[in-house]
C-alpha positions, 0 to 999 in steps of 0.5 A, spaced: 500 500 500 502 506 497 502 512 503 500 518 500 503 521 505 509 520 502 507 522 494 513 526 490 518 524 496 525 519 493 526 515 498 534 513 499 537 507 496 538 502 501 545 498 499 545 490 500 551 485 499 548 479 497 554 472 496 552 466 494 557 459 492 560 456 488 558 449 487 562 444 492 563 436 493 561 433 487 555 438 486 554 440 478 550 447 481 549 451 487 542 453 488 546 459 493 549 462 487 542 461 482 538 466 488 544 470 488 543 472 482 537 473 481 536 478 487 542 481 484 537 483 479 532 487 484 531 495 484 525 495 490 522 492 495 516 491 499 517 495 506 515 488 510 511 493 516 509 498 512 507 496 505 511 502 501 516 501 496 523 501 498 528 502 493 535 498 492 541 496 490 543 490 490 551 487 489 552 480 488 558 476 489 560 468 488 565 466 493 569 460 491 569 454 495 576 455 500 579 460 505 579 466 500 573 465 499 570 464 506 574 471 508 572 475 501 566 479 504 570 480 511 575 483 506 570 487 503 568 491 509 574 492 512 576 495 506 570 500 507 565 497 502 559 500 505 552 496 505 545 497 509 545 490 510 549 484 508 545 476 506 549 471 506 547 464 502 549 457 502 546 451 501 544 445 506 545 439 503 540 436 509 535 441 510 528 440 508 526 448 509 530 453 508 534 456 516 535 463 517 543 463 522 542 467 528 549 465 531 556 463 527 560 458 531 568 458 533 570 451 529 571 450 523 571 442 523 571 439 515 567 433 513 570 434 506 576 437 503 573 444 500 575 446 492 583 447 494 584 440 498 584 444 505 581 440 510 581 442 517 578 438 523 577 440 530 580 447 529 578 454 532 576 460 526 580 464 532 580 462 539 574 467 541 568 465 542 562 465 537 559 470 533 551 471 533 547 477 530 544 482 531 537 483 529 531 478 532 528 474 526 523 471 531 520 478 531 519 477 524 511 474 521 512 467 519 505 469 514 510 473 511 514 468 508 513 464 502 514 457 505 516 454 512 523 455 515 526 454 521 531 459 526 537 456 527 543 457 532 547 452 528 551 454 522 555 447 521 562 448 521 564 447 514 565 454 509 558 457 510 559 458 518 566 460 516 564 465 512 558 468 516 563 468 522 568 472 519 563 477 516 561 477 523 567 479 526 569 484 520 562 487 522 562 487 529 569 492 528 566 497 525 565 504 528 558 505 525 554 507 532 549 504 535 550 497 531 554 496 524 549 493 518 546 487 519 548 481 517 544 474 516 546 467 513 540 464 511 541 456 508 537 453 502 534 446 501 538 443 494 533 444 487 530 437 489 527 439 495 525 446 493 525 449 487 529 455 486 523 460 485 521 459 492 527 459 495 529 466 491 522 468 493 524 466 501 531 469 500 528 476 497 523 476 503 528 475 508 531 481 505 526 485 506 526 484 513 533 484 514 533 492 512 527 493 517 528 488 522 523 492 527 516 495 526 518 501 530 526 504 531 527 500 538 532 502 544 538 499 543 540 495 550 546 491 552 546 486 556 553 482 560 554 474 559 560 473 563 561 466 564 564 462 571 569 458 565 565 452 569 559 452 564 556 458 569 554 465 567 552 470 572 545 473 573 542 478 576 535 480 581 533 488 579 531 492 587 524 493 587 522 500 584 526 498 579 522 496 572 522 488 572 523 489 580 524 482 583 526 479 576 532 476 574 536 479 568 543 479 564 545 486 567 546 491 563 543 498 560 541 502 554 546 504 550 548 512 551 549 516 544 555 515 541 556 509 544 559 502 541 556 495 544 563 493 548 563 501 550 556 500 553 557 494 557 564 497 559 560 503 562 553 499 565 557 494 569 562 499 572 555 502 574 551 496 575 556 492 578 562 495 580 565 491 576 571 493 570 569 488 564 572 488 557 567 488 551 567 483 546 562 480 540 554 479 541 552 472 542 544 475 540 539 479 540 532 479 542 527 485 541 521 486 546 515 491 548 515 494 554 508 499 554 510 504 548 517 502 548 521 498 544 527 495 546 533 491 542 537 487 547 544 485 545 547 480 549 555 481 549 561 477 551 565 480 556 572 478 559 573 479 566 578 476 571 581 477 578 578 477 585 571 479 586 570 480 594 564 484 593 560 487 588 557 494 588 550 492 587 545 499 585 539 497 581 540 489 583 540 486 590 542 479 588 546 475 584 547 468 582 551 463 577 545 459 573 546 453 569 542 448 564 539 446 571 536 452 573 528 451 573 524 456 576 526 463 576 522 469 574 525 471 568 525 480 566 523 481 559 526 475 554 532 473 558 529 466 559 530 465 552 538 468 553 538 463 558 536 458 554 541 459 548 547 460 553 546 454 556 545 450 549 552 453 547 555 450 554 552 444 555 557 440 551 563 446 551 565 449 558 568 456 556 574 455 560 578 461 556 583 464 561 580 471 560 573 469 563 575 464 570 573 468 576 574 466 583 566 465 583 567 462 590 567 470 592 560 471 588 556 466 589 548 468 590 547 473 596 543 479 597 546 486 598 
């Protein structure tokens, strides 16, 4: 639907950065790059919460199938190529529908040789920690969508995870405030699962929302995962009089103008906690309303060591290390679901970092 409103006004060109594949393993074709190339022909789009039409253009890029090609966009970025957003697609040779990644992970684990001959198993892409984006698909209608689809938090560990996690990394350095562009991997079923036109249709719809990930422009707020190295992260209790007053949460605050996420989790938890953390990569995002506010909250890694005797607690009056085994708190907002995803991560690979082992004997659950 047109909005009258805006008659006689240009809107501004979105920029998007679309790479699909070569074909790999013995497969005469790679259904990523068909869909590449035809989003690549694209020059508007349906705004997916207002009806308006949304001028675009579309770059498209065909990685090779190897280290080069897996680090192609990262290099792109980091050069200063500059997009409103960056979708990433790949193909899942397993997959019956097609999965939006919402997290790359830190492995790089080859179950064939990639078109070079590199072969690497059990490897880390670089030591620190999985990579997840920040924008909430959940938040996205799925009668929006042309066919059913899942949200997965598994990229696999083979070159599509290596190149979402290495655009993740170059994107996650960018100086753009409050948050670089958004960045999604999204894999596809093989032509004899799903036709290319639906999957090109599907990859255009998650396109659309990927420029406009939410209904209404959300407060950006940062959340701290800060893990024990033993499987365990840290929560906290909010003081009545507070909002969400005897809820638990990641602690943390809104982002101040200017800020980047890390600055922001730096600052909240020297004022929330009295503790002096470092700021990493954002694990996830979910975005939640509260009245007539909007919030995006970004769950961020942080490193932090030493001695804790005491924590200076302003909005909290308790903390406590939770795990898998956890049942029964109530939870602020959508911090369950942070919960949820941290211990799914944990359950099966302790982060045992130098950077993230505390003596958590001196902050174990206890009250102000």
């Amino acid at each position: 639907m047109k909005n009258p409103c805006l008659d006689g006004l240009s809107m501004p060109v979105k920029t998007v950065l679309v790479t699909g594949f070569e074909p790999f393993g013995g497969h005469a074709e790679n259904v990523s790059a068909e869909v590449a190339r035809r989003l690549g022909v694209l020059t508007e789009v349906v705004h997916p919460w207002t009806g308006e039409q949304v001028p675009i253009s579309v770059t498209t890029d065909i990685l090779s199938v190897d280290r080069t090609g897996a680090c192609k966009t990262a290099a792109r970025l980091r050069n200063g190529e500059m997009y409103d957003a960056v979708l990433h697609l790949g193909l899942c040779e397993r997959c019956e529908h097609p999965q939006i990644e919402r997290l790359a992970r830190d492995r790089l684990d080859m179950r064939i040789p990639d078109n070079i001959g590199r072969q690497v198993r059990a490897g880390k892409l670089d030591g620190g920690g999985d990579r997840g984006i920040w924008v909430d698909p959940s938040l996205w209608p799925r009668k929006a969508f042309n066919v059913p689809y899942h949200l997965s938090t598994d990229a696999g560990a083979y070159l599509c995870n290596e190149t979402f996690f290495e655009s993740l990394k170059a994107l996650g350095e960018s100086t753009q405030r409050p948050l670089p562009p958004p960045c999604v991997f999204v894999h596809l079923p093989d032509v004899h699962r799903s036709p290319v036109e639906a999957s090109t249709e599907f990859s255009q719809q998650v396109l659309t929302f990927l420029l406009h990930p939410t209904p209404n422009v959300p407060v950006h707020v940062v959340a701290g995962y800060l893990s024990d190295g033993l499987g365990k992260h840290l929560v906290a209790k909010r003081s009545a009089g507070e909002l969400d007053a005897g809820e638990w949460e990641f602690p943390g605050g809104k982002l101040e103008e200017g800020e980047s996420w890390t600055e922001a989790i730096e600052r909240e938890l020297r004022e929330e906690l009295g503790l002096e953390v470092t700021g990493r990569q954002l694990l996830a995002t979910v975005v939640r309303d509260a009245g007539k506010t909007t919030y995006a909250v970004h769950l961020v890694r942080c490193d932090w060591s030493g001695e804790v005797d005491r924590l200076a607690l302003d909005v909290h009056d308790a903390v406590s290390w939770v795990d898998l085994t956890d049942k029964g708190r109530r939870w602020a907002g959508r911090d369950a679901e942070l919960h949820s995803l941290l211990c799914d991560l944990t359950h099966n690979q302790v982060d045992a970092s130098p950077s993230s082992v505390i003596a958590r004997s001196s902050l174990m659950e206890r009250g102000t």
